[in-house]
C-alpha positions as CSV (number, residue, x, y, z in Angstrom):
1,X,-0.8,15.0,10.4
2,X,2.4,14.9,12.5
3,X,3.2,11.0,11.3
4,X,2.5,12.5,7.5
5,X,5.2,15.6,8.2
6,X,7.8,13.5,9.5
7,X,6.9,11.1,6.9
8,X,7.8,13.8,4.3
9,X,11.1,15.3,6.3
10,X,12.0,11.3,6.3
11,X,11.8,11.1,2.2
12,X,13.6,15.0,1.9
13,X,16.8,13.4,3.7
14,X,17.0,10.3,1.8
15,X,16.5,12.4,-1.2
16,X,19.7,14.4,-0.2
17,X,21.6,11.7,0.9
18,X,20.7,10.3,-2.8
19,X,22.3,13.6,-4.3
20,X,25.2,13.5,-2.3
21,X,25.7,10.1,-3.2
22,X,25.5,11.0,-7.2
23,X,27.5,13.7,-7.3
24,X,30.3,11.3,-5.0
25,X,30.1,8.6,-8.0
26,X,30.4,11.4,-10.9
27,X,33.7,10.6,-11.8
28,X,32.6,6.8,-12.6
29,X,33.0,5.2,-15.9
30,X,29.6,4.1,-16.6
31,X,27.9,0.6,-16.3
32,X,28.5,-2.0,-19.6
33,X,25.0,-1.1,-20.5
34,X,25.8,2.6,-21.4
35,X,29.3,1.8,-23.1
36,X,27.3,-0.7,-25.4
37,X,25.1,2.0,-27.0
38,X,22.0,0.8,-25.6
39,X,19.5,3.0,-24.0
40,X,19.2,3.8,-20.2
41,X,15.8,3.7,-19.5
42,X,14.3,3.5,-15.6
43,X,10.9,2.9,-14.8
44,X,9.0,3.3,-11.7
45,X,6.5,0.6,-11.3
46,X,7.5,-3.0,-12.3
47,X,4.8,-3.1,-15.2
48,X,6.2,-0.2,-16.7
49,X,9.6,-1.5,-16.8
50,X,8.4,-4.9,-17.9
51,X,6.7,-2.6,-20.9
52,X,9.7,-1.1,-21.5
53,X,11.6,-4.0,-22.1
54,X,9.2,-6.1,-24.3
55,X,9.0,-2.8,-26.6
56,X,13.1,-2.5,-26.4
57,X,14.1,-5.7,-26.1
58,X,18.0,-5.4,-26.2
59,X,18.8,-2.3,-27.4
60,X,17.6,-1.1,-23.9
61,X,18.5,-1.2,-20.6
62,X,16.2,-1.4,-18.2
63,X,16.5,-0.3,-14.4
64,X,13.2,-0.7,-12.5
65,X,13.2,1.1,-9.0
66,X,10.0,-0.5,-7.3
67,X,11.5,-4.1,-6.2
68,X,9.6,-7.0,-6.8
69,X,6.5,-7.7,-4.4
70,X,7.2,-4.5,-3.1
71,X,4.4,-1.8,-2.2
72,X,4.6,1.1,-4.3
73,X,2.5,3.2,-2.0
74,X,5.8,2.6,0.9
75,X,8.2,3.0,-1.7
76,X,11.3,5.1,-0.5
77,X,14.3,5.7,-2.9
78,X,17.9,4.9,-2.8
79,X,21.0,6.7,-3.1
80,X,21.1,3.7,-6.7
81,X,17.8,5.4,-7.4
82,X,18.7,8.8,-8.0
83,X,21.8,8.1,-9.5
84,X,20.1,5.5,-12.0
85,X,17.7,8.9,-12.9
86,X,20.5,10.9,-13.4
87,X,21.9,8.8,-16.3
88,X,18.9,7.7,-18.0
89,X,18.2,8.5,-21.7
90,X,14.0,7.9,-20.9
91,X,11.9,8.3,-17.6
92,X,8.5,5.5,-17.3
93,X,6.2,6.8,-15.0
94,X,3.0,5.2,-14.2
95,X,1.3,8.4,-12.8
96,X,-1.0,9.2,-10.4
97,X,-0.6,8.7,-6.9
98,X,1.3,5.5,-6.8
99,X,4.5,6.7,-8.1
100,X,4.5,10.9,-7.2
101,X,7.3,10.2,-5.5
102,X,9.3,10.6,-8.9
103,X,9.0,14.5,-9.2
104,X,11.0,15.1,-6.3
105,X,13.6,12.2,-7.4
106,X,14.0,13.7,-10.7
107,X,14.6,16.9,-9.4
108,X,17.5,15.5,-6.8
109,X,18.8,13.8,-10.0
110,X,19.1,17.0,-12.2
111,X,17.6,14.9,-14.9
112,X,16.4,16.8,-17.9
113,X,15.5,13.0,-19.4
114,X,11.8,12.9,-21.1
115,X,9.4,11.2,-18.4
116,X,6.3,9.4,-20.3
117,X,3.5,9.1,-18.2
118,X,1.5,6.0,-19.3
119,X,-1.4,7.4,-17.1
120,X,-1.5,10.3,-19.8
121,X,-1.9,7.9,-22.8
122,X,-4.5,5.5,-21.2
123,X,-8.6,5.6,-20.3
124,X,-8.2,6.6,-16.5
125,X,-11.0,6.3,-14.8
126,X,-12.1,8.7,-11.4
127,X,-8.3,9.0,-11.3
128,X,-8.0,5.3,-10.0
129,X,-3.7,4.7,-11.0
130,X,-4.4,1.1,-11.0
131,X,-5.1,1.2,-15.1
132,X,-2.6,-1.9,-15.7
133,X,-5.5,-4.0,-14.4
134,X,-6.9,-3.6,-17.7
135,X,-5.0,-5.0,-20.6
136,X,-7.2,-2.3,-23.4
137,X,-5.0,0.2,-21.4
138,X,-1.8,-2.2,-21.3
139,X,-1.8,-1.5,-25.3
140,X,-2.2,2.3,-25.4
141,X,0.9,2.1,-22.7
142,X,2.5,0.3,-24.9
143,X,2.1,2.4,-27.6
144,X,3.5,5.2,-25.6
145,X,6.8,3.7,-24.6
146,X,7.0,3.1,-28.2
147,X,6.5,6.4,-29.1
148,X,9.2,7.4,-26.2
149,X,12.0,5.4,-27.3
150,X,11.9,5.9,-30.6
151,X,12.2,9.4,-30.0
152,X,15.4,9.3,-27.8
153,X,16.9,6.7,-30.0
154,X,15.4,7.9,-34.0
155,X,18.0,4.9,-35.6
156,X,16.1,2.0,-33.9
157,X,12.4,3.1,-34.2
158,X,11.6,0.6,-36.8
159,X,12.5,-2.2,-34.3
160,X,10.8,-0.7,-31.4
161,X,7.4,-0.5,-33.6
162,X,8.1,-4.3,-34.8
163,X,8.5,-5.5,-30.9
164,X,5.6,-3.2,-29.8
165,X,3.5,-4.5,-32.5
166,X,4.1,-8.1,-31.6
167,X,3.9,-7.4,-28.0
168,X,0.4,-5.5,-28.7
169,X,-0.7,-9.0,-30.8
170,X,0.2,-10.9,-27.3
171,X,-2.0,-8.5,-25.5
172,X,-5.0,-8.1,-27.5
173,X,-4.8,-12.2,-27.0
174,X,-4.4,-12.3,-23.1
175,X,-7.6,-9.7,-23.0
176,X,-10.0,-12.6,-24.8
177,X,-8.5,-15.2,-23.1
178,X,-9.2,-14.0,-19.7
179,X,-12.4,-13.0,-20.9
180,X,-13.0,-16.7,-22.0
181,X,-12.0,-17.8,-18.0
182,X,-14.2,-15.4,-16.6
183,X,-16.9,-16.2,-18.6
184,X,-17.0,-20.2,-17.0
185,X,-17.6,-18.4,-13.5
186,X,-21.6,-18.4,-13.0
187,X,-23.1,-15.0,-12.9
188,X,-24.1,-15.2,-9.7
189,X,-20.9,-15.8,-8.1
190,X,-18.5,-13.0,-10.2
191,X,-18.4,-10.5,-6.5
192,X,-14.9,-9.7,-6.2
193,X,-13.6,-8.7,-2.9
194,X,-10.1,-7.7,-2.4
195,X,-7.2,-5.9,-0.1
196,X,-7.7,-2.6,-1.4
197,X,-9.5,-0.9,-4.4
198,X,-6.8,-2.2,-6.7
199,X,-8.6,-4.0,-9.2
200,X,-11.5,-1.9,-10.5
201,X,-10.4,-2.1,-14.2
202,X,-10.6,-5.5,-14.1
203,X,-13.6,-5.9,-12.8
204,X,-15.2,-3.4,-15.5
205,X,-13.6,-5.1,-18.1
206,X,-14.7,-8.6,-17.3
207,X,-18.0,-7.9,-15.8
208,X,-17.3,-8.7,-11.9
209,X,-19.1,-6.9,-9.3
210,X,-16.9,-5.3,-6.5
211,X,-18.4,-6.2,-3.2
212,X,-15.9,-4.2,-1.6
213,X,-12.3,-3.9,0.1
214,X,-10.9,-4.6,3.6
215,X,-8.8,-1.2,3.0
216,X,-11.9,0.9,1.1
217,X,-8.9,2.7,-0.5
218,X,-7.0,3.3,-3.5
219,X,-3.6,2.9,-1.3
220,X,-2.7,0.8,1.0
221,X,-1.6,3.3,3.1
222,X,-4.9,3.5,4.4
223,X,-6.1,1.3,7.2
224,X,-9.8,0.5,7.5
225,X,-11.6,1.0,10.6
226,X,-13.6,-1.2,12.8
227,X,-17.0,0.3,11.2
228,X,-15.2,-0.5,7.7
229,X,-14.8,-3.9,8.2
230,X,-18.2,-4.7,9.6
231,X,-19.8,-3.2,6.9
232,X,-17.2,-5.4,4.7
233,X,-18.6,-8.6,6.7
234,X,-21.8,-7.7,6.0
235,X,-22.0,-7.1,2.4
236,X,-19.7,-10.3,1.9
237,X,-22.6,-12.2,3.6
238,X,-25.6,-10.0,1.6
239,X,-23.6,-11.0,-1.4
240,X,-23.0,-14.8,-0.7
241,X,-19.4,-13.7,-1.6
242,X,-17.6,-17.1,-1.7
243,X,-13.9,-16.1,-1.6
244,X,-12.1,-13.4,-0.9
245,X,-8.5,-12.3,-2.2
246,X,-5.5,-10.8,-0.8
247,X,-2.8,-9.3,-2.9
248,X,1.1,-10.3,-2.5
249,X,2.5,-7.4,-1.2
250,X,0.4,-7.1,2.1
251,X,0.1,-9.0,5.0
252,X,-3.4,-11.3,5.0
253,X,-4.2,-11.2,8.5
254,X,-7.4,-9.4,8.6
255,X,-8.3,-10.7,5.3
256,X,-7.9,-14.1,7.3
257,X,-10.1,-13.2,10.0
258,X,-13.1,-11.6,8.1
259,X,-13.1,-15.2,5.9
260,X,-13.5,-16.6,9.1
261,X,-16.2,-14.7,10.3
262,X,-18.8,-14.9,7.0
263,X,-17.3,-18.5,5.9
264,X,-15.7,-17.4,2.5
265,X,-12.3,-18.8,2.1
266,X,-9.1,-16.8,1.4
267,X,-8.3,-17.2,-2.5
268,X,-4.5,-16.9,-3.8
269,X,-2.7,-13.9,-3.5
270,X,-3.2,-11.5,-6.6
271,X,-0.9,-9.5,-7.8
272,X,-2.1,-6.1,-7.7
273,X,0.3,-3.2,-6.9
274,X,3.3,-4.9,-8.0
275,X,4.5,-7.8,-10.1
276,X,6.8,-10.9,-8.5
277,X,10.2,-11.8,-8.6
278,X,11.5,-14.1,-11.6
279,X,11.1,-17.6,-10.0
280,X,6.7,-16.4,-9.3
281,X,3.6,-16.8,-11.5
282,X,3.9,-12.7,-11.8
283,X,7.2,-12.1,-12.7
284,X,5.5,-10.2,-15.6
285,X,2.5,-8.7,-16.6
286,X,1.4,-11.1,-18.9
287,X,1.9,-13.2,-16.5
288,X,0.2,-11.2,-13.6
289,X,-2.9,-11.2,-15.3
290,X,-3.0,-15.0,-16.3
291,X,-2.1,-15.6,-12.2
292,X,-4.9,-13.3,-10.9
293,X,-7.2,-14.7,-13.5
294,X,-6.9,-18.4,-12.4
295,X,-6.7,-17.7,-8.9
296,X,-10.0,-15.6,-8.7
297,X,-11.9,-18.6,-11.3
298,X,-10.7,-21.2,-8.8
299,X,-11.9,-18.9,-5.8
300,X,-15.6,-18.0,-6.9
301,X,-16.2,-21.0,-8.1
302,X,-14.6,-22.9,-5.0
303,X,-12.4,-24.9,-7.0
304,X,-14.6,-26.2,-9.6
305,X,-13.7,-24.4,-12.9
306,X,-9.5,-24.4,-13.3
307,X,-9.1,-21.7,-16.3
308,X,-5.5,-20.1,-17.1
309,X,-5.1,-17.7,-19.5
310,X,-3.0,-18.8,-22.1
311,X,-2.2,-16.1,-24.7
């Protein structure tokens, strides 16, 4: 409780020092993107702002405040932050607990900018935020930002619906061929286990089992206890689980040592939370997907199927 308070006092300064740092650059000209005409959007997550600019393309300007490979659920704002909110023409939220931190940005902003929750357009399911995971839900997101932009910017909504339309098409084509690559793992072997409960739409939608998670959590600000990861050990065993998978944005230490202990190996980092920087095999969603669908055929079926998604 007292590490949670001062974790909240901690984000209330750097929220203030944020506003004071806006209002000190209020006399400022304005970045090339604004003077150009295009629109200022910012997005939380790094999805969302990749959604954003498929479905704007150039007639928008993108600012994306989660880094690459960077934890949403540890995600503390800078003073560029806020003021990057306080000029935008459209808000992208993802919703849901990964990104709450927004409400009290927007309000240190001033921003009276429409904020689009793509968790409000898209088939949530026990409130789990990690929806992305499923590319059915990708498309209604995408439909929203369309929706969103076209609304702030009425003169270029015949372009947005082209891009979103063509972006949608690349979608829907990702979704069967993952489904293809999952399909070449045996039956038997589909028992996902992963850093945290991150992945649950894509299990569902793909027919995996989840075994389980080293952090039995939705955030990774959780931390598993010693009872938590025996029980992990033992259903991994129960379930002849043959590879287990950390994500990118955490450290794989314990995932290390519980792979030791049942004799599963470690499979390649997925991208869950977050997507990668440019030079990765996540620097996008699309590409996300593809990544995480090739490492976790390679993993559960110990190297015997290769199978990349190639929409």
């Amino acid at each position: 409780m007292v590490c949670t308070k001062l974790h909240d006092a901690m984000r209330r300064l750097l929220l203030v020092c944020a506003l004071l740092a806006v209002l000190a650059g209020c006399g400022d000209d304005g970045d090339a993107a604004s003077q150009d005409g295009s629109l200022e959007v910012v997005a939380t997550t790094g999805q969302a702002a990749d959604f954003a600019r498929e479905v704007g393309g150039d007639a928008v300007h993108v600012t994306g405040l989660l880094p690459p490979n960077a934890d949403p659920h540890e995600f503390e704002l800078r003073p560029d932050d806020v003021k990057a909110i306080a000029g935008a023409d459209v808000v992208v939220q993802s919703g849901g607990d990964l990104d709450e931190w927004l409400d009290d940005a927007i309000e240190s902003a001033g921003s009276d900018a429409p904020v689009v929750t793509l968790a409000d357009h898209v088939a949530l399911v026990d409130d789990d935020p990690h929806w992305w995971q499923d590319p059915g839900n990708a498309v209604a997101a995408v439909a929203a930002i369309q929706d969103a932009l076209a609304a702030a910017d009425p003169a270029r909504a015949r372009a947005y619906a082209d891009r979103a339309a063509a972006y949608t098409a690349e979608l829907r084509r990702l979704d069967r061929a993952v489904r293809a690559c999952i399909d070449r793992i045996p039956a038997a072997q589909r028992a996902l286990v992963t850093t945290h409960d991150a992945l649950g739409y894509y299990a569902r939608r793909y027919g995996l089992r989840v075994v389980g998670a080293v952090i039995p959590s939705r955030s990774t600000r959780a931390q598993p206890s010693a009872g938590d990861v025996d029980a992990l050990v033992d259903a991994i065993r129960r379930e002849h689980v043959p590879a287990i998978f950390a994500e990118s944005s955490v450290n794989a230490d314990v995932e290390e040592a519980i792979a030791h202990e049942t004799g599963a190996t470690v499979g390649r980092a997925l991208w869950a939370d977050t997507l990668g920087p440019a030079d990765s095999d996540g620097a996008t969603y699309v590409e996300s997907i593809a990544s995480n669908t090739e490492a976790i055929v390679a993993g559960l079926t110990a190297g015997e199927v290769a199978c990349r998604p190639s929409p």
